[in-house]
N, C-alpha and C positions, 0 to 999 in steps of 0.2 A: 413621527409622521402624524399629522396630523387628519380627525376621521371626522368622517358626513354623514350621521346618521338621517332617516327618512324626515325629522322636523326642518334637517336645515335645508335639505337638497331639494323638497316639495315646491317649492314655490318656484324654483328655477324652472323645473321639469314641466311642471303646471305651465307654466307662461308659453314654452313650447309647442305644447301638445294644444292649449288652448289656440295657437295664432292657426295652426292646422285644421282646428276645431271650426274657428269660425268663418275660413275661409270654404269649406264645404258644406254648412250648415245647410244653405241656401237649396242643397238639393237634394239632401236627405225626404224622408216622406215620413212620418208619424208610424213607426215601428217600432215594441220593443226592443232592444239590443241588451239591457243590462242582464248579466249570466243570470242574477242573480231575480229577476222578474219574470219568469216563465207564465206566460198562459196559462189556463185550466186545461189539460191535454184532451183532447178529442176520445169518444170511443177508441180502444184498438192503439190509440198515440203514447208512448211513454217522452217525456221533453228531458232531456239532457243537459247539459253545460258542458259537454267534452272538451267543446273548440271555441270555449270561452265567449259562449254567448248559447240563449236559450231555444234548442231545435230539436225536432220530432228525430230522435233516434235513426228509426228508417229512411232518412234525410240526413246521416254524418257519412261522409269518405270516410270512416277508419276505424278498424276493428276494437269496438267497444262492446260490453256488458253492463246492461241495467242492474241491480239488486234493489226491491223494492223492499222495505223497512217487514212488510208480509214474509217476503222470502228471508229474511235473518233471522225473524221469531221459528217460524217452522222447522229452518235447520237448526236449532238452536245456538246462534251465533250471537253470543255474547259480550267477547274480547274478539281481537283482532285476529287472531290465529285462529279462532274457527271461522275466519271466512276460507277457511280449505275446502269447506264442506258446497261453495255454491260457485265459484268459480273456477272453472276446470284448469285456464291455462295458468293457475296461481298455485303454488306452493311457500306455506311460510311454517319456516323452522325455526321453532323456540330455543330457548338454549336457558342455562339456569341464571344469566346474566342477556338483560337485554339488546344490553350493547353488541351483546356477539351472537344476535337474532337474524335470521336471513329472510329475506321476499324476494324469491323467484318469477317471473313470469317468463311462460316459452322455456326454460329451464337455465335461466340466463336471472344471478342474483348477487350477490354481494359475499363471497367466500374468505373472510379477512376481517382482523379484528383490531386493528389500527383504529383509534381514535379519529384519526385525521380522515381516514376513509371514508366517501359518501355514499350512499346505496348507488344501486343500478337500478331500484323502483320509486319514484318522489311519491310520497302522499301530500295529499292540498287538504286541506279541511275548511267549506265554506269560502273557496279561494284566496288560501291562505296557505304558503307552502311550508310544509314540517320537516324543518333540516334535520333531526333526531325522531327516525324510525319508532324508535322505543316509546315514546309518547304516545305515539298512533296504537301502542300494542294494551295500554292501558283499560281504555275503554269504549263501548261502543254503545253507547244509549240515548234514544231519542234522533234516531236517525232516522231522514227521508227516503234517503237512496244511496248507494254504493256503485259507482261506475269505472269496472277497473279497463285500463286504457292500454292494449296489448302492442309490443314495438318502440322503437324506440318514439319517445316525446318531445323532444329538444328543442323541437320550435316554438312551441307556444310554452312550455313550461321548462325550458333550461337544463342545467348540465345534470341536475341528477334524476333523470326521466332517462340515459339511456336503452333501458331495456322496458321501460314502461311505467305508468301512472295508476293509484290511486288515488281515486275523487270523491272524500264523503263529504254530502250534502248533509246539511241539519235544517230543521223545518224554521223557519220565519215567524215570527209574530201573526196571531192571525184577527179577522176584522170584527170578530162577537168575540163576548168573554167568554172564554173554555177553563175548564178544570179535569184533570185526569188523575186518577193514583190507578195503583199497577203494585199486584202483589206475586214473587211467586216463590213457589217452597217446592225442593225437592224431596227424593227417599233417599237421598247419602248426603242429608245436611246444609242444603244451600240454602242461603236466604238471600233474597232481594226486595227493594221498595223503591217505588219511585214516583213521581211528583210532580205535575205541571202542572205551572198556570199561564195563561196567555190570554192578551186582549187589548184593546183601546182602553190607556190613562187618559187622554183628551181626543179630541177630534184628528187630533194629526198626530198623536202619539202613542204609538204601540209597544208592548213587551212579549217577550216568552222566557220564564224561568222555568229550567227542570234540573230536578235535587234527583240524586241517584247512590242509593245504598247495597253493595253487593257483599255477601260472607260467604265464604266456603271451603270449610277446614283443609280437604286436601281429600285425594284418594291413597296415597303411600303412609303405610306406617311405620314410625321412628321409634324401634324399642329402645332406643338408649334413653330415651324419656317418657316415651309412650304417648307422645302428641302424636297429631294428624298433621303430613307436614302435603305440599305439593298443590296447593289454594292460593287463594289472594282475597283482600280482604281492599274495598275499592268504596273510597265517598267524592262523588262529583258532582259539579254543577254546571252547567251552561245558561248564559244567559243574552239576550239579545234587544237593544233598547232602538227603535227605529223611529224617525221623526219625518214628518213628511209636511216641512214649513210651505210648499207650493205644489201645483200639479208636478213641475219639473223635475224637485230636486227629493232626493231622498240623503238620509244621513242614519246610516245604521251601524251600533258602537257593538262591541262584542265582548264577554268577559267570562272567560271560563277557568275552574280551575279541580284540579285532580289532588285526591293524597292516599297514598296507597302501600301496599304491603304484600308483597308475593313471598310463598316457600316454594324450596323443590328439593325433590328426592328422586333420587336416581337408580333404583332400583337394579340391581344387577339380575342379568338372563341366562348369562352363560358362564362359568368361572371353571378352570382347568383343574383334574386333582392335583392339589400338591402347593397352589398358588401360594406362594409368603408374599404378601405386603414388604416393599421395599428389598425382597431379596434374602428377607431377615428369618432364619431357620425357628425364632423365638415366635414368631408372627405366622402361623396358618389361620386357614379359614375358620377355624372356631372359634380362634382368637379375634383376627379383624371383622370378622360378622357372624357374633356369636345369635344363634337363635334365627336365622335369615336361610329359609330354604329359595338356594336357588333355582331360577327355570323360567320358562316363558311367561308364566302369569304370576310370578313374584312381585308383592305390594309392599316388600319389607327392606329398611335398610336399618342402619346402626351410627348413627353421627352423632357424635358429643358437642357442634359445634352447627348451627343453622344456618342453612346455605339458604339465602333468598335475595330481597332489595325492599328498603324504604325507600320511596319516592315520593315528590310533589312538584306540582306542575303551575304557572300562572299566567295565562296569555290572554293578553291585550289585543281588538282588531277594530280599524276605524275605518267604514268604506263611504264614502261618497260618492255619488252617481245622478248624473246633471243630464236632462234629455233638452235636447236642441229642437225639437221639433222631430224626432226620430237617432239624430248621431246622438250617442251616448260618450258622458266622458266618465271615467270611472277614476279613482282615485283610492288604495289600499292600501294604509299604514296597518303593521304589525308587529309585533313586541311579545317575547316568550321566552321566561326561565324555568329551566327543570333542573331538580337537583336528586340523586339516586346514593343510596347507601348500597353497598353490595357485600355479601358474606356468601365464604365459599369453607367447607368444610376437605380442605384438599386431599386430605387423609381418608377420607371415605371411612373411617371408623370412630371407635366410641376409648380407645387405646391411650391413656392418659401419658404416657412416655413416648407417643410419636406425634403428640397433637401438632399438624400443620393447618397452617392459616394462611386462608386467604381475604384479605380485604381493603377497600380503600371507599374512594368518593367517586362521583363521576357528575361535572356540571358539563350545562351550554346554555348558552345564550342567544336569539337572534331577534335583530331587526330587520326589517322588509320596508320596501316601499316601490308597489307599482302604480303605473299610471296607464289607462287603459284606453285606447278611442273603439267604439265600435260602431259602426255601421248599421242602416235597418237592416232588418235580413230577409227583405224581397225584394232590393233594389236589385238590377240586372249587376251590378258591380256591387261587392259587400266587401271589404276588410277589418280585421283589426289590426289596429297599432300599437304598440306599446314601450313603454322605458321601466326597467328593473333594479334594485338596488337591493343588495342583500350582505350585511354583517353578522357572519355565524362563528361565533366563538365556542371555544370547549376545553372544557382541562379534567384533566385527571390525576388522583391519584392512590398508588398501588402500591400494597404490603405484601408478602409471601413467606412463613417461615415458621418456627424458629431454625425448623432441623434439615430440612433439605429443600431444593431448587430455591435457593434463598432471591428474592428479588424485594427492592425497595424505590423508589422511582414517582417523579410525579412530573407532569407534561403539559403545556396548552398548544391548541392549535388554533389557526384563524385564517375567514376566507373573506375577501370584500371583493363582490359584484358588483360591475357593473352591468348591462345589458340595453339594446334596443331589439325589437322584436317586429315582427307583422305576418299577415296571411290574409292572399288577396284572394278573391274569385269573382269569374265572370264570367254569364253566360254569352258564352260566342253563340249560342243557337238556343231557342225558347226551351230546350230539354237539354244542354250538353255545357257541360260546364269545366272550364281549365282553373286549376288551383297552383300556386305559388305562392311558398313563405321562406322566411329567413332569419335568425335570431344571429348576432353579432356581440361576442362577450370580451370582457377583460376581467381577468379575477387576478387578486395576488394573495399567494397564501405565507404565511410565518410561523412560525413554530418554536418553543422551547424545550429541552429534554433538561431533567436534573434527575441522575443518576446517586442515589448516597452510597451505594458498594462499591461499585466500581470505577476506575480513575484509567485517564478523566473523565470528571464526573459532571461536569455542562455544557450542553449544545444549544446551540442560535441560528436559524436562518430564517431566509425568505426567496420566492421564489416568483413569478409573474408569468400571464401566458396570455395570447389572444384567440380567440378560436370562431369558428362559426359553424353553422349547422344550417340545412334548407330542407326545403318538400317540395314535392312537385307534383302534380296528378290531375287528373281526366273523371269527370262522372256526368254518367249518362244516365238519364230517365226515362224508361219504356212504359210510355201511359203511367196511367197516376198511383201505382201500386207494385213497379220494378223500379229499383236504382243499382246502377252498376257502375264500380270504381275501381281504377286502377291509381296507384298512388307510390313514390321511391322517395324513402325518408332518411335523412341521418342522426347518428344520437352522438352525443360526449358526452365522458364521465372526467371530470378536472384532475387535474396530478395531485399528489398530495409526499404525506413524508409517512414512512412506517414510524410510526410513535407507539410503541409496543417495549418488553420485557428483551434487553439483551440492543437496544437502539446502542451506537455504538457510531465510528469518524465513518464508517462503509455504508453507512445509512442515512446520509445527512445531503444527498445526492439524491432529487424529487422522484419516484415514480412518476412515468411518463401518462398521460392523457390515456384513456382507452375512448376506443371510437368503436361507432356500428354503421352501418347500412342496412337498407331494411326494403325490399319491395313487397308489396300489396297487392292482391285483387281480390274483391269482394261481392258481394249479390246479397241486397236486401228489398225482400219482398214479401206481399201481404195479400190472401188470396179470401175468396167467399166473405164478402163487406169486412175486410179486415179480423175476419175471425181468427183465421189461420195466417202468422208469421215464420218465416223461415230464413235465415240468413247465414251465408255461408263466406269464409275468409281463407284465402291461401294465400300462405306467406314465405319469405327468403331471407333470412336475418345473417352479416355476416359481422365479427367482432374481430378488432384488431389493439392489439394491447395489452390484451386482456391480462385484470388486475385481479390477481390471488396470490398467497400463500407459495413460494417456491422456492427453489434454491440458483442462488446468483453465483453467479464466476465472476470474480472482482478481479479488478487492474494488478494486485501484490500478487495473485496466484493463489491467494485464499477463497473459500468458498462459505456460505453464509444461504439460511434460512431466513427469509426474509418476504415481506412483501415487496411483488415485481411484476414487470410485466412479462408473464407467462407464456405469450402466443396469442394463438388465433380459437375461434370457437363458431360453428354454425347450427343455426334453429333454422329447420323449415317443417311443416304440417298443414296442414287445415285445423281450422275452426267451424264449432254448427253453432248456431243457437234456433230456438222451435217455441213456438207457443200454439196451441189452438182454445179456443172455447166452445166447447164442445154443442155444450146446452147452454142456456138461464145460468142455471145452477154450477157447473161442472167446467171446469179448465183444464188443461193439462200445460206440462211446461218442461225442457229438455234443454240440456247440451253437452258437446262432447267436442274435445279436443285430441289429435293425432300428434303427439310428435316425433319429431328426426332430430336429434340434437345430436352433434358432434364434434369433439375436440378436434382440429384440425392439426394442430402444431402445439407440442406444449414436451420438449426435449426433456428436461431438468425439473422433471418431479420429484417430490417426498415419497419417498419405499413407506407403505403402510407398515405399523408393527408384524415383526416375525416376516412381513415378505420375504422369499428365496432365491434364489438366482432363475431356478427355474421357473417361476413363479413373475418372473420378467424384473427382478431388483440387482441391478446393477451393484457391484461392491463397491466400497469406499477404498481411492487408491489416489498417492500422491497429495494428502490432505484432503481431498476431495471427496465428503460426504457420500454417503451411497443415494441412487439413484435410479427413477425408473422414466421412460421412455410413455405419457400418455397419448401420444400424438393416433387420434382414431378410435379415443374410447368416448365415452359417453361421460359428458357433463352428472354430477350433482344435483339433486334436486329439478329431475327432468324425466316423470314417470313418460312412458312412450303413449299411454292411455287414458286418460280422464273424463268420466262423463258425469253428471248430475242430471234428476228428474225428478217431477214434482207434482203433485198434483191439488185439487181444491172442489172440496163439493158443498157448498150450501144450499140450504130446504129450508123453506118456511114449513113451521110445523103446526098445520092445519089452524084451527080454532085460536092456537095460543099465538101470546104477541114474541114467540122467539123465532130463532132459524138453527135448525142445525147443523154444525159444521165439521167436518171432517178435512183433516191436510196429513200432506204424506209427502218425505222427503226420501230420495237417494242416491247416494256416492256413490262413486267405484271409481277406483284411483290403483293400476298396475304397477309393478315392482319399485323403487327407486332406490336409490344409493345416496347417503347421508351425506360420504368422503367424497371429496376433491380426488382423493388416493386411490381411489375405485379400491378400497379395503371392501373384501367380501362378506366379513362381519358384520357389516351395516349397512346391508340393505333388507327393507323392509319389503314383504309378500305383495303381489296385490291385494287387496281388500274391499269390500261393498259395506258401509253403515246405512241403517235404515230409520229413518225417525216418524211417527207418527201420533196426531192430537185428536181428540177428539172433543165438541163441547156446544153450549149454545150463547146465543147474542140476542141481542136485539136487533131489528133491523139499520135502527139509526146505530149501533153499536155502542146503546148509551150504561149497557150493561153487558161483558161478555166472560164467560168462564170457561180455560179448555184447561183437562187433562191431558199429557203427553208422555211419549216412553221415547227416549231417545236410545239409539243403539238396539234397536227393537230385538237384534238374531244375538248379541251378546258377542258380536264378531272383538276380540283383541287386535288392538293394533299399537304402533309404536310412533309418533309425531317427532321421533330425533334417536339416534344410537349413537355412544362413543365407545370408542376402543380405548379401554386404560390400562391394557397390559405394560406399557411400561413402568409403571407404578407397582407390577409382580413379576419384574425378574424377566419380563417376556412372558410370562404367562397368561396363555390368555382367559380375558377378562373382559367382559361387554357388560358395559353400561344401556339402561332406558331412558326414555325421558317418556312418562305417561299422559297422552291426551285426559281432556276432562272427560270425554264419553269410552274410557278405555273400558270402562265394565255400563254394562247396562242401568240405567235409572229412568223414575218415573217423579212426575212434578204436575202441580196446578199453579195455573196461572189464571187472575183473575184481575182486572179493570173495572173501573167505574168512572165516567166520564159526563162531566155537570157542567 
């Protein structure tokens, strides 16, 4: 079959959107539109790109969160996975393989480790969408803003938005030449540097380069060699070339690329007396982790063999954007390979007679190409329009052995979109405004499995689907400082194929679509000349399909561990977000999310290790797997509580040319549960982290040095648990996975900017 990638299909699609384009040119009015040209925000205004074009926050229908590049340094958010620390309704679960990494939002995330499988959160970077999670987990430097987009997305950004969006922004070129370096060191070893330069090469040609060097041995140590493992060691660069040959038209090319290196160590917290490794009377605890005192604050493991990933990443992004007089037509080609090494130590020991391994590759590839019209956005009628095109390829492949759970297997998957999109509004009355959109897809996906153990050993298919999704909602404006919205949206997640260890003729038959619905109402408002914001979001999210990990009943009367569709699952809560400014000097900044998240239907669960009958695990009878019943428990990665707060005090200091600053961050994030399996083992406490810097600047900020203590109370927490008693016989056995702030440290960080 022959394929279309964004160079060939452009020019068609262009020709399109262009005869539309210039048939309303005419009454467009000289307004921004492109997402990507935001105004200077007013006092009090934060400006967004949520809904694909450039709006005061306080002015979106739909539950969104700002993170302003301030709030990442203060929580110390780094990588991806500490944005746990500033968005309440977000939880993201590392794993020691990033592929099998989760992003929750509302407690609604990707429980499955299929290849073919696409999240339930999409991240865009720079309006550019990143079909591989895992890239986004890499790095996070030189960033404007962070806008996570709560519910499902499917309208303006497509099938893998069902449960919600990440939107990171990265800053533009700017109109004087700037220069920035950026040092910071911690007390457990990290090093970072970093590097911009930005400015006018000619009159109409701008750049921004930033070079980024992060080191950081690890917090877990490995006495089988005595290294530091549980770090990552990270060089990247981002760079952005922008041409602006007339008032009209801008052309801004984009080229970034990652290479990188993570360890992990998995610490064990809890281990049974008596546990043998494999069962094997030769094999106790002294043996498989000689020297490793277990318990809750245990930092030691014993592997002869380094579990981590080499990876490198190269993305290409070409946007053009043409103003008519106000219509904007936008135009976004992109191109992106990543390639990942993975090593897994599966023996958990240092044991030269039971050495197992685990390892293989893991590629993807994607091409993009949207086309955009947008609208000014003060005309009484605003939309956007668009056409999507997206080829996401991936392959993998897996080793496991020599001596037990032998697996050998390598696989590709592939998805080609297509899409048209829009989202209209118009004010029926000078304050009240009706919204209607609707995104219309066709994908077909294909697959191959090659099996070398077991026979037969080759699968082939493909599979096709058409689907749609809409919105629909009402917002009203009470004087110039209330907006109130009500809004009902829907999400899809695309079928795929379980491409996993044990794929087999019973699995060659697509997982079905998982769909959501979603209602809204919301209140965003700003009181005392915009000092004080308050915005409040209640929501009703229902899922139908739902794709995890479970156990099938197949047509032969056999029964199979597999990805399927599960059931059903509902999120409802509120949302707050709060800012005030207090003084001059002094801000404050808050939010907190409530949730209700519940399985609804979900018959044919996986029994967690050792579950009991009474215990509610069903036995194994007539072939038929044992079994438990979750229909009414609570979703995975869905604390009932999360809130963050923050604060910021700067003072000029009398006579001298600095300011002093003070910032303070903190969490609190109630119980959650790791397992799908509502396994009791793994779940984590609630918890509160608290961070805090202290330093001076200049005012122009052309000089500034703060010290900071992150983890300020030295609170222990767990960012992931696993159950690997089956690996002892049934004995129980729980595994850690330790956040970077699991113990407390201190760090300076300093800037200089020319």
């Amino acid at each position: 079959m022959a394929k279309f990638h964004p160079g060939t299909i452009a020019s068609g699609l262009l020709a399109g959107v262009a005869m539309a384009t210039l048939t309303s040119a005419a009454l467009a009015q000289a307004q921004p539109a492109d997402a990507s040209a935001a105004a200077e925000p007013a006092p009090g205004e934060i400006v967004v790109t949520a809904q694909k074009r450039a709006e005061n926050l306080q002015n979106v229908p739909l539950a969104v969160q700002a993170v302003s590049s301030a709030q990442l340094q203060t929580n110390g958010v780094r990588a991806f996975a500490d944005l746990n620390r500033v968005a309440p309704s977000l939880v993201v679960r590392p794993a020691e393989n990033p592929v099998n990494a989760s992003v929750s939002i509302r407690g609604v995330g990707t429980f499955a480790y299929s290849i073919g499988v696409e999240p339930s959160v999409a991240v865009v970077v720079d309006d550019v969408p990143i079909s591989f999670q895992a890239r986004a987990f890499a790095d996070l430097s030189d960033i404007e803003r962070i806008e996570v987009l709560r519910g499902p997305q499917s309208t303006l950004y497509g099938k893998s938005a069902s449960a919600g969006l990440i939107n990171i922004v990265t800053p533009g070129p700017s109109k004087t030449f700037t220069a920035k370096v950026t040092g910071l060191a911690t007390t457990d070893d990290e090093w970072q540097g970093q590097a911009m330069v930005s400015g006018p090469l000619t009159q109409n040609l701008g750049f921004r380069s930033t070079f980024n060097y992060d080191k950081y041995d690890g917090n877990v140590h490995n006495l089988a060699d005595g290294d530091k493992v549980n770090g990552r060691r990270i060089f990247s660069t981002r760079n952005k070339l922008q041409w602006e040959p007339t008032d009209r038209l801008t052309i801004t090319a984009g080229l970034d690329y990652i290479n990188g290196r993570t360890t992990t160590g998995r610490p064990f917290i809890e281990v049974a007396d008596g546990a043998l490794l494999r069962g094997n009377p030769a094999y106790p605890q002294s043996v498989w982790a000689p020297g490793v005192t277990v318990g809750p604050n245990n930092r030691d493991v014993d592997n002869d063999f380094t579990t981590g990933t080499r990876y490198h990443d190269l993305a290409q992004s070409l946007k053009i954007a043409y103003d008519f007089g106000g219509l904007t037509l936008l135009s976004i080609t992109s191109h992106d390979k990543f390639h990942m090494k993975d090593t897994l130590d599966q023996d958990e020991s240092a044991i030269p007679t039971i050495d197992n391994r685990q390892f293989g590759t893991f590629g993807s590839q994607q091409w993009t190409q949207e086309l955009r019209l947008v609208s000014p956005g003060h005309d009484r009628f605003r939309y956007t329009l668009g056409l999507f095109y997206a080829d996401v390829s991936y392959s993998r492949n897996f080793t496991r052995g020599p001596y037990y759970s032998l697996a050998r297997w390598d696989a590709t998957a592939e998805s080609i979109l297509t899409a048209g999109f829009g989202q209209l509004e118009y004010d029926i009355l000078p304050h009240t405004t009706l919204i209607a959109g609707g995104r219309y897809s066709h994908e077909k996906v294909e697959y191959t499995f090659h099996d070398y153990i077991n026979a037969p050993n080759f699968y082939a298919g493909s599979d096709g689907d058409s689907f749609g999704t809409y919105k629909l909602g009402i917002q009203q404006h009470v004087g110039s400082n209330v907006m109130l919205f009500a809004t009902y949206a829907t999400g899809h997640k695309g079928e795929t194929y379980d491409l996993s260890t044990g794929f087999n003729i019973n699995r060659t038959t697509p997982v079905k679509p998982e769909t959501s619905r979603d209602w809204e109402i919301g209140a965003r408002t700003q009181f005392l000349d915009k000092r004080v914001t308050l915005n409040v979001t209640l929501f009703d999210t229902h899922y139908k399909n739902f794709q995890a990990q479970g156990i099938e009943n197949l047509a032969d009367g056999t029964f199979n561990y597999r990805l399927t569709n599960v059931g059903r699952l509902r999120t409802r809560g509120v949302e707050v977000e709060s800012s005030a400014r207090v003084t001059r000097d002094f801000t404050l900044g808050g939010s907190v999310a409530y949730l209700d998240a519940k399985i609804t239907d979900f018959p044919d669960a996986q029994c967690y290790t050792n579950q009991t009958a009474a215990q509610g695990c069903f036995p194994a009878a007539n072939g038929r797997p044992a079994y438990q019943n979750l229909s009414g428990t609570r979703p995975p990665q869905a604390p009932k509580w999360k809130l963050t707060a923050n604060f910021d005090y700067v003072h000029d200091l009398g006579s001298l040319p600095f300011q002093g600053v003070i910032t303070g961050a903190y969490t609190y994030q109630s119980k959650v549960n790791y397992s799908l399996s509502e396994d009791p083992s793994t779940v984590q406490k609630g918890y509160g982290i608290a961070n805090l810097s202290i330093g001076i600047r200049q005012p122009d900020r052309h000089y500034e040095v703060m010290a900071f203590v992150n983890n300020l109370f030295d609170k222990h927490y767990y960012e992931n648990l696993t159950n690997s008693s089956g690996s002892y016989a049934g004995a129980l056995a729980i595994q850690s996975y330790l956040p970077r702030d699991f113990r407390r440290y201190a760090g300076v960080r300093a800037s200089y900017t020319f």
